[in-house]
C-alpha positions as CSV (number, residue, x, y, z in Angstrom):
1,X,58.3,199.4,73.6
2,X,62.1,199.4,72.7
3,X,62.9,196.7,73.6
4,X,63.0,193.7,70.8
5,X,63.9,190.6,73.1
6,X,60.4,189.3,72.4
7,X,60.5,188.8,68.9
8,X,64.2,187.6,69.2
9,X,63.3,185.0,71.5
10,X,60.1,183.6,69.2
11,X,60.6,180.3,68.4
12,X,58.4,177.4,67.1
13,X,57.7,174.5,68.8
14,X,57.5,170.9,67.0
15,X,53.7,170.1,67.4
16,X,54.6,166.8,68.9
17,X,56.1,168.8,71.7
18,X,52.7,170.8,72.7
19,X,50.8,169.5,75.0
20,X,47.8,170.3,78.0
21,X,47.0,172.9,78.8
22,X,45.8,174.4,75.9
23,X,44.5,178.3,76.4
24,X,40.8,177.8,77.8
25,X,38.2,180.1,76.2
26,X,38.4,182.7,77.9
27,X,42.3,183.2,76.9
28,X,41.6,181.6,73.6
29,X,39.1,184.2,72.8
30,X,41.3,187.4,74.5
31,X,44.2,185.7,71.7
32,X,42.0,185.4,69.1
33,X,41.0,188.6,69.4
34,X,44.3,190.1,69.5
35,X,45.4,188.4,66.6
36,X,42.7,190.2,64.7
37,X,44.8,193.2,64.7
38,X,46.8,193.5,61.8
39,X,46.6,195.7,58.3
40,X,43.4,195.2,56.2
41,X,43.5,197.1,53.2
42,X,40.3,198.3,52.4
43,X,38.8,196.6,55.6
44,X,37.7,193.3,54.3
45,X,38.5,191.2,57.0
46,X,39.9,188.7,54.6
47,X,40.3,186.0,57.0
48,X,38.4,183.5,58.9
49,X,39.6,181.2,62.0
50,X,38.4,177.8,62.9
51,X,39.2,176.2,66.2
52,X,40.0,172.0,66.5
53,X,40.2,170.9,69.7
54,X,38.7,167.1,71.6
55,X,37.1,165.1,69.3
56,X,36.9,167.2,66.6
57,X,40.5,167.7,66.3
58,X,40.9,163.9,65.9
59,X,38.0,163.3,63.7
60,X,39.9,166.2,61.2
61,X,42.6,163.7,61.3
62,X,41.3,161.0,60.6
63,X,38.9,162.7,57.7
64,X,43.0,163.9,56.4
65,X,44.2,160.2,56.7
66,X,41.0,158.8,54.4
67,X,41.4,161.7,52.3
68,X,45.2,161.2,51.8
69,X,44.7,157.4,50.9
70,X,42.1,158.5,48.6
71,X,44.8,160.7,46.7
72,X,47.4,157.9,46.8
73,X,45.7,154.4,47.1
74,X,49.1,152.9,47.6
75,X,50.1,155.0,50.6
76,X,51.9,153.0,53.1
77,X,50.5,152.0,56.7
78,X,53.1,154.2,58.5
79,X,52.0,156.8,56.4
80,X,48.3,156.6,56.3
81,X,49.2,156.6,60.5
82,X,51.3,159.7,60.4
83,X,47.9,161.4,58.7
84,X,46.0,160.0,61.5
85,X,48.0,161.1,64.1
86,X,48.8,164.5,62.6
87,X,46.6,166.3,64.9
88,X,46.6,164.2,67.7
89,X,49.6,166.3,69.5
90,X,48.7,170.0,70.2
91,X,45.5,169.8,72.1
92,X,44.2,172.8,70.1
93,X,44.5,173.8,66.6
94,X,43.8,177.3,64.8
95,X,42.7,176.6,60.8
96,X,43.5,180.6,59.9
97,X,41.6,180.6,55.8
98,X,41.9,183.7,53.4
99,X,38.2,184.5,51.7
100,X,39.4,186.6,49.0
101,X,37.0,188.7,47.6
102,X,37.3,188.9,43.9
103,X,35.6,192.1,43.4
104,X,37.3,194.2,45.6
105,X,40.1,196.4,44.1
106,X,42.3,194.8,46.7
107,X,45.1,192.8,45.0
108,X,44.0,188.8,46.3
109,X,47.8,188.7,47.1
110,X,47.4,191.7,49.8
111,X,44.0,189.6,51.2
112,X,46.6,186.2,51.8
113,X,48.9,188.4,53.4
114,X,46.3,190.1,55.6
115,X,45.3,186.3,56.4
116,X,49.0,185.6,57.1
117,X,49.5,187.9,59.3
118,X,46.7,186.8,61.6
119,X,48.6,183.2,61.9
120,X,51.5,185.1,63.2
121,X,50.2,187.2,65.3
122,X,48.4,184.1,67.1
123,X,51.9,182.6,67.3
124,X,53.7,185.5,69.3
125,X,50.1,185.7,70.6
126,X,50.4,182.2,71.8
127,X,54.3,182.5,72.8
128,X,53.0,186.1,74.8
129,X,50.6,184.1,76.9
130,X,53.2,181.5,77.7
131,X,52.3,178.7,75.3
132,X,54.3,177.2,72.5
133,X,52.5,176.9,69.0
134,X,53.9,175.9,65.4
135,X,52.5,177.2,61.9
136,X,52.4,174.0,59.5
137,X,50.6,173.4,56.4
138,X,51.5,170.0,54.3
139,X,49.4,168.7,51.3
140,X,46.3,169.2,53.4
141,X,46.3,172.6,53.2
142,X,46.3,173.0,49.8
143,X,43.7,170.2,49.3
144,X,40.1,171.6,47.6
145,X,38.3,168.6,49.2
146,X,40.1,169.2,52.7
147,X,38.6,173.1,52.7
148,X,35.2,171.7,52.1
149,X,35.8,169.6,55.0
150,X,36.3,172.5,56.6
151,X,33.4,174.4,55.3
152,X,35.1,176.6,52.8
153,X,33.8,178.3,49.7
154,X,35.6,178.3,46.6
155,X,36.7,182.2,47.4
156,X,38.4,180.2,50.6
157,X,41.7,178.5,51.2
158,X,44.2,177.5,54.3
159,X,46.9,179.9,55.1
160,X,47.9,177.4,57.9
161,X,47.1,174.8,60.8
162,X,48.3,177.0,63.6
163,X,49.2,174.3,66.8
164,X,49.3,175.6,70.2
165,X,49.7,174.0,74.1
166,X,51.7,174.0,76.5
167,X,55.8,172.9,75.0
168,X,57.4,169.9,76.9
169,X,60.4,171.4,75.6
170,X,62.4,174.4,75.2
171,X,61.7,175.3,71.7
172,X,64.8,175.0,69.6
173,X,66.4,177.5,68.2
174,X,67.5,177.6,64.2
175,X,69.6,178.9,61.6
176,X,68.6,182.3,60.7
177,X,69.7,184.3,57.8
178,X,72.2,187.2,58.9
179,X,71.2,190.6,58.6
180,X,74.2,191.1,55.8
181,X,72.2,188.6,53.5
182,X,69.2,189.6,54.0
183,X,69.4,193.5,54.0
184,X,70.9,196.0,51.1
185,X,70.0,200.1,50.8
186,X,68.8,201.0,47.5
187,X,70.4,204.0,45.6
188,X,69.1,205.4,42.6
């Protein structure tokens, strides 16, 4: 392939703005196993993928609105709402986890990245099939008690809430860094 208009044209999409249709599960499973294709060092399959979607999804966020009044008893109404509602947008949403295991001689930081790279390849996954999708994380993802929500181990954390329907808008596009900030050749 040599041509890079693909990845020049990803974008992500506010979560707010995905909506039906979500990939049914047949395409959900030909993404998801897609996005199982990236580097594992030493083949641990350092990752693990849980899928939200109907009721589920909106009992997660209202588990996340309890559980964020729990950490702060004076949170405010609109926020306590804004937890609740969190998930309500994207009719489906990908919980991508990293289960690092401790006794491998795989740094844990190459296992997160392995787990990271699953997340993005379900977002140009996601953007290749013709949907929109948005990588978030927030307080929740960093939460002990939210992972156990989730079923977690201790050796397991969130890498990301990955978001995905269909966009009601064309996703915006942002400021990136230019090429002259970013880049520099080494010389000895």
């Amino acid at each position: 392939m040599t041509d890079l208009a693909f990845l020049n044209a990803r974008r992500s999409v506010p979560s707010r703005q995905l909506g039906e249709p979500a990939p049914d599960d047949a395409t959900l499973r030909r993404l998801l196993e897609a996005a199982l294709r990236v580097p594992d060092h030493g083949k641990l399959t350092p990752f693990r993928i849980r899928v939200l979607r109907g009721e589920a999804k909106r009992a997660f966020g209202r588990a996340l609105a309890q559980r964020a009044e729990e950490n702060d008893p004076g949170l405010s109404d609109a926020k306590r709402e804004k937890e609740r509602q969190r998930y309500e947008h994207a009719p489906l949403v990908l919980v991508v986890s990293a289960k690092i295991d401790g006794d491998s001689k795989v740094p844990a930081l190459e296992q997160d990245l392995t787990a990271g790279c699953v997340a993005y390849n379900l977002l140009l996954g996601a953007q290749a099939l013709g949907f929109g999708a948005q990588w978030l994380t927030g307080w929740a993802a960093y939460d002990r008690e939210v992972a156990k929500l989730l079923g977690m181990k201790k050796s397991e954390h969130v890498i990301g809430f990955i978001h995905i329907g269909t966009p009601s808008i064309e996703a915006p596009e942002r400021d990136r860094p230019s090429y002259d900030e970013i880049v520099s050749v080494w010389t000895p």
